[in-house]
ZASE-421938 format. One record per residue (C-alpha): residue number from 1; x, z, y. Coordinates in steps of 0.02 Angstrom, whole numbers, plus 32768, in hexadecimal, padded with zeros to 4 digits. Layout:
N
- nr	X	Z	Y
- NUM	X	Z	Y
...
// end
This chain:
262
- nr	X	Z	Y
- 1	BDE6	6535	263D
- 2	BD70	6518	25B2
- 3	BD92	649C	2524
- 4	BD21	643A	24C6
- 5	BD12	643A	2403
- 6	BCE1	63B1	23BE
- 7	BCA5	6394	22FE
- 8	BD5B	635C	22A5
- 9	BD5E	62C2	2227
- 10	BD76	6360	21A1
- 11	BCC3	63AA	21C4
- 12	BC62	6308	21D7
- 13	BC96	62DD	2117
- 14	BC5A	638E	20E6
- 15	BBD3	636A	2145
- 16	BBA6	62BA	20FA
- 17	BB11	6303	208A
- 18	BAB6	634A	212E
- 19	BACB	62B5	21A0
- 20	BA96	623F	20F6
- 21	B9F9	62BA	20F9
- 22	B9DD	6295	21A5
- 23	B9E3	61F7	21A6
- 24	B977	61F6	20F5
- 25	B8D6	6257	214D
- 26	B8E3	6210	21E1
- 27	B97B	624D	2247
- 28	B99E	62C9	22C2
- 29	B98C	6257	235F
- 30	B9FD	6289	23EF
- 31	B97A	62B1	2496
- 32	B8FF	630B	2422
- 33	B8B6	6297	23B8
- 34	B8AC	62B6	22E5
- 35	B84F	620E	22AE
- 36	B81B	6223	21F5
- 37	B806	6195	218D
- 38	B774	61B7	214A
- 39	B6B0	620A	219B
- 40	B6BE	62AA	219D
- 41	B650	6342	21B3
- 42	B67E	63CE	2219
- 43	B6B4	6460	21B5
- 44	B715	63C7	214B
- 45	B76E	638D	21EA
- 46	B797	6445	2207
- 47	B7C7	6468	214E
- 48	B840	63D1	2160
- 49	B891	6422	2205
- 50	B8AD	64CE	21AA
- 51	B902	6470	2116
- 52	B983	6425	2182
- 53	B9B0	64BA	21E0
- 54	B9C1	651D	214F
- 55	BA2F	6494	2100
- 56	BAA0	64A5	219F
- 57	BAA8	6562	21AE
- 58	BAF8	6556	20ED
- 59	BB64	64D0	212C
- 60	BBAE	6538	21B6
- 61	BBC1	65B8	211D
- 62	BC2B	6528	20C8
- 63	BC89	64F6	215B
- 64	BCC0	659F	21B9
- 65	BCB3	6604	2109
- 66	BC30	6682	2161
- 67	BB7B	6697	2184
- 68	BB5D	6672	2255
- 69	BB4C	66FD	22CE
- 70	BA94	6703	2305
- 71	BAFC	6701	23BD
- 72	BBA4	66C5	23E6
- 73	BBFF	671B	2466
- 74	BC98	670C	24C6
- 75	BD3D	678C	24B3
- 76	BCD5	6816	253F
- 77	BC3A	67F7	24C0
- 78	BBC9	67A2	2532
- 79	BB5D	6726	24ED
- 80	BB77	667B	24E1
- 81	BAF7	661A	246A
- 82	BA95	662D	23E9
- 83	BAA6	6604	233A
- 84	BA33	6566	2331
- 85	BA9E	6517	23C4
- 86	BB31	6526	2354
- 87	BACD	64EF	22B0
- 88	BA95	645E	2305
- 89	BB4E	6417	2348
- 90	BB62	640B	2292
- 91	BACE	63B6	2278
- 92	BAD4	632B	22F4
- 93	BB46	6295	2317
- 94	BB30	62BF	23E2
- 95	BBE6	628B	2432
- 96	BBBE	631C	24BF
- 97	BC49	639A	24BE
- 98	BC17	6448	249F
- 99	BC68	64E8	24ED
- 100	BC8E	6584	246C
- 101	BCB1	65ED	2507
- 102	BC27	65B7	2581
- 103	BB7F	65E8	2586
- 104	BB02	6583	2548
- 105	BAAC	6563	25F8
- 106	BB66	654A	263D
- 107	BBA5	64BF	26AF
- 108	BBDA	6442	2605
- 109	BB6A	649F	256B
- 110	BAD1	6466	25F1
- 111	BADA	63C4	25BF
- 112	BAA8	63F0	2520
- 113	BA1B	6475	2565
- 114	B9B7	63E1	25A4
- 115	B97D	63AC	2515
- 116	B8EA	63FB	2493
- 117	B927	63B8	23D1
- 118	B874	63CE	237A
- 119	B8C2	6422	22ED
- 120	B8C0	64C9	236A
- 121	B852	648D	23E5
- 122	B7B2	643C	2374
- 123	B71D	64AA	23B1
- 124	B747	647A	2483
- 125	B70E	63E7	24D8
- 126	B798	6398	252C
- 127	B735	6388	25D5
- 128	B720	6456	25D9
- 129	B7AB	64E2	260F
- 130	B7B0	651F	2572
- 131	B7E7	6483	252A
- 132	B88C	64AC	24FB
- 133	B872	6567	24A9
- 134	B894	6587	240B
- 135	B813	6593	2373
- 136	B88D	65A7	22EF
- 137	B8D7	666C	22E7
- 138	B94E	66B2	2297
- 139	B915	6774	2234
- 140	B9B5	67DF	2278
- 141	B9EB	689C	227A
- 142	BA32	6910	220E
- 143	BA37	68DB	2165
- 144	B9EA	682A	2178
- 145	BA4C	678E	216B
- 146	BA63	6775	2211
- 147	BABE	682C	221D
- 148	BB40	6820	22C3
- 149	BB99	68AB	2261
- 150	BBC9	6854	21CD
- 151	BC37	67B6	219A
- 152	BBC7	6772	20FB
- 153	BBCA	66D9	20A0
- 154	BB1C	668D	206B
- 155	BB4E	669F	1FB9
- 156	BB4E	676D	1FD9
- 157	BA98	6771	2003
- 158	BA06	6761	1F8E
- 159	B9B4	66C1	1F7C
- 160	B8FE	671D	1FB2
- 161	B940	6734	205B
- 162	B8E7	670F	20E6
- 163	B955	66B7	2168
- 164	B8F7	6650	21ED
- 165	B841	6663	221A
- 166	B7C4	6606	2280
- 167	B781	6653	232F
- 168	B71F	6614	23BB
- 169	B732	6631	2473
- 170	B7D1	6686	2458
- 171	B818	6668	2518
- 172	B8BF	6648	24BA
- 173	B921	6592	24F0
- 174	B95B	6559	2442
- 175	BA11	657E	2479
- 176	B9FF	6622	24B8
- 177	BA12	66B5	2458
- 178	B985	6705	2424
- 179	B93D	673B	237F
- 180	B8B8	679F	231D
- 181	B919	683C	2302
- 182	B8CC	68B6	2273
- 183	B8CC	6958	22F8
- 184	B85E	6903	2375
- 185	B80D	687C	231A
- 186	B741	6874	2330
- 187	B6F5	68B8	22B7
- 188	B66C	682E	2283
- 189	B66C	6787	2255
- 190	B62A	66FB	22E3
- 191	B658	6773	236F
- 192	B697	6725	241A
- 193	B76C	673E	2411
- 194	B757	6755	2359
- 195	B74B	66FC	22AB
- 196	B6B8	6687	22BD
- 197	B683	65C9	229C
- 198	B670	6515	22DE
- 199	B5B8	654E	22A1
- 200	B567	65FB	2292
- 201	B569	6604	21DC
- 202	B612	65DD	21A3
- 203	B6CF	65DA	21D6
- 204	B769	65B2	218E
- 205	B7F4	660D	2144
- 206	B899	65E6	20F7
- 207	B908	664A	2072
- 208	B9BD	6658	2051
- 209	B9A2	65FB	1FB1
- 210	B973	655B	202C
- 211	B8B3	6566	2005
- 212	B83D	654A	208C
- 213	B7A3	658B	2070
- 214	B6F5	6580	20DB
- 215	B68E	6615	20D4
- 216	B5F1	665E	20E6
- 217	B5E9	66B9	2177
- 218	B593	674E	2131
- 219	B610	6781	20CD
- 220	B646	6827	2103
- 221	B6C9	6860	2174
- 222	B6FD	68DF	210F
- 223	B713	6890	2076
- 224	B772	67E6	20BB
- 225	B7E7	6863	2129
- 226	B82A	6889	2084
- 227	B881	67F4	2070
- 228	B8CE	6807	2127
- 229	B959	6869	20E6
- 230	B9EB	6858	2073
- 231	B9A5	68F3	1FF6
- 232	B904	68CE	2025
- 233	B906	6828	1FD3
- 234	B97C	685D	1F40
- 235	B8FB	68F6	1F0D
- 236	B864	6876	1F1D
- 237	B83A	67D8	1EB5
- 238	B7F6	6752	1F39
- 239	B791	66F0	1EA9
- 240	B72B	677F	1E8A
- 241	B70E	67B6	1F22
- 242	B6FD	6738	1F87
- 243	B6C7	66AB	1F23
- 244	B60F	66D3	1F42
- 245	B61D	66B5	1FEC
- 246	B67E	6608	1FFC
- 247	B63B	656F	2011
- 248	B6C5	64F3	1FE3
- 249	B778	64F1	1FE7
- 250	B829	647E	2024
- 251	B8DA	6482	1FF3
- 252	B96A	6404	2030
- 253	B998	63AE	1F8B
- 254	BA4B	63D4	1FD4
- 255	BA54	6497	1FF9
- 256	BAC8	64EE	1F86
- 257	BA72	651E	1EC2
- 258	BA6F	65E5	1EAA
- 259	BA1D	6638	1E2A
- 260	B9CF	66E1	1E53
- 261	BA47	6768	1E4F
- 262	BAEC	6708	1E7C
// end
């Protein structure tokens, strides 16, 4: 029979600094709602969204000592759920049970698959199909953060990582599994399944150093790629290459301080 895990007392104090961050812009309202407390454009809103995920990816770093698995599967390596189900039953104060060993569109991790939190789900109306796919994507494969093949801490990788990127109409529900993987990832920005914007000109990125940054969207493939993977990133310098193309930037005043090269 399955069993439910449910946050302990332990990991809601390590948590504190996320939930008080929550709470700060807004909170993470249970149902699918992120109120902010204060107007907000667009590619701010979306900024703000990246910044919290990214705080709770290094959290589950701090917690379980180890990066997430892009996919967690169960002992015959099926798949189960994604990583930003798992991030976000960190993030929230939801008293739903979740199932480690059930998939995510099973009879109790449903519950859960009902809903569309707009920190995956910001670019879908909620009146549409699509409402509940993802638009947050995580850059996995060999070599990338998200490698399946290796156990790594986010203190291993290079702060000019790429680790999450922004897509449109990916056909992805936000707990599925389902990523941008460097073998088969299109090669373009702004096309359908593939990096691209709330708007046709920019999208959002965010870095293992907990910077968000908005970019242009004619920067080119081939140079931000470099940044997809581990030696990528540690052979390039992300100021002086990609500067030129970013429009502004976000960082959770919480996520873990590194200095380049740690």
């Amino acid at each position: 029979m399955a069993s439910p895990l449910r946050t302990t007392g332990r990991h809601l104090r390590r948590l504190s600094l996320v939930v008080y961050f929550a709470l700060v812009v807004g909170g993470l309202l249970w149902g699918g709602c992120f109120f902010l407390n204060r107007p907000q454009t667009e590619p701010n809103r979306i900024l703000d969204y990246f910044a919290l995920i990214l705080r709770g990816i290094a959290d589950y770093d701090d917690v379980f000592e180890q990066f997430p698995p892009p996919c967690f599967v169960d002992d015959a390596g099926r798949p189960l759920f994604s990583w930003r189900f798992r991030v976000l039953t960190l993030l929230t104060s939801s008293k739903l049970d979740f199932y480690t060993n059930e998939r995510w569109d099973g009879p109790h991790n449903a519950e859960w698959a009902k809903f569309a939190p707009l920190c995956y789900c910001f670019l879908s109306r909620m009146d549409t199909p699509e409402a509940r796919n993802t638009n947050v994507m995580a850059i996995c494969g060999p070599d990338t953060a998200f490698d399946d093949k290796k156990m790594l801490r986010i203190a291993e990788l290079p702060t000019d990582t790429i680790l999450i990127v922004e897509v449109r109409d990916s056909g992805v529900h936000w707990m599925e599994c389902g990523d941008l993987d460097t073998r088969n990832i299109p090669q373009a920005i702004g096309k359908r399944g593939g990096i691209a914007g709330s708007v046709a000109d920019e999208f959002c990125v965010g870095f293992a150093d907990g910077q968000v940054w908005l970019m242009r969207s004619d920067v080119p493939f081939d140079l931000l790629s470099r940044f997809f993977t581990i030696s990528g990133s540690r052979d390039a310098d992300r100021d002086e290459r990609l500067t030129p193309y970013m429009l502004r930037t976000r960082r959770h005043r919480d996520f873990p301080v590194r200095q380049q090269g740690d």
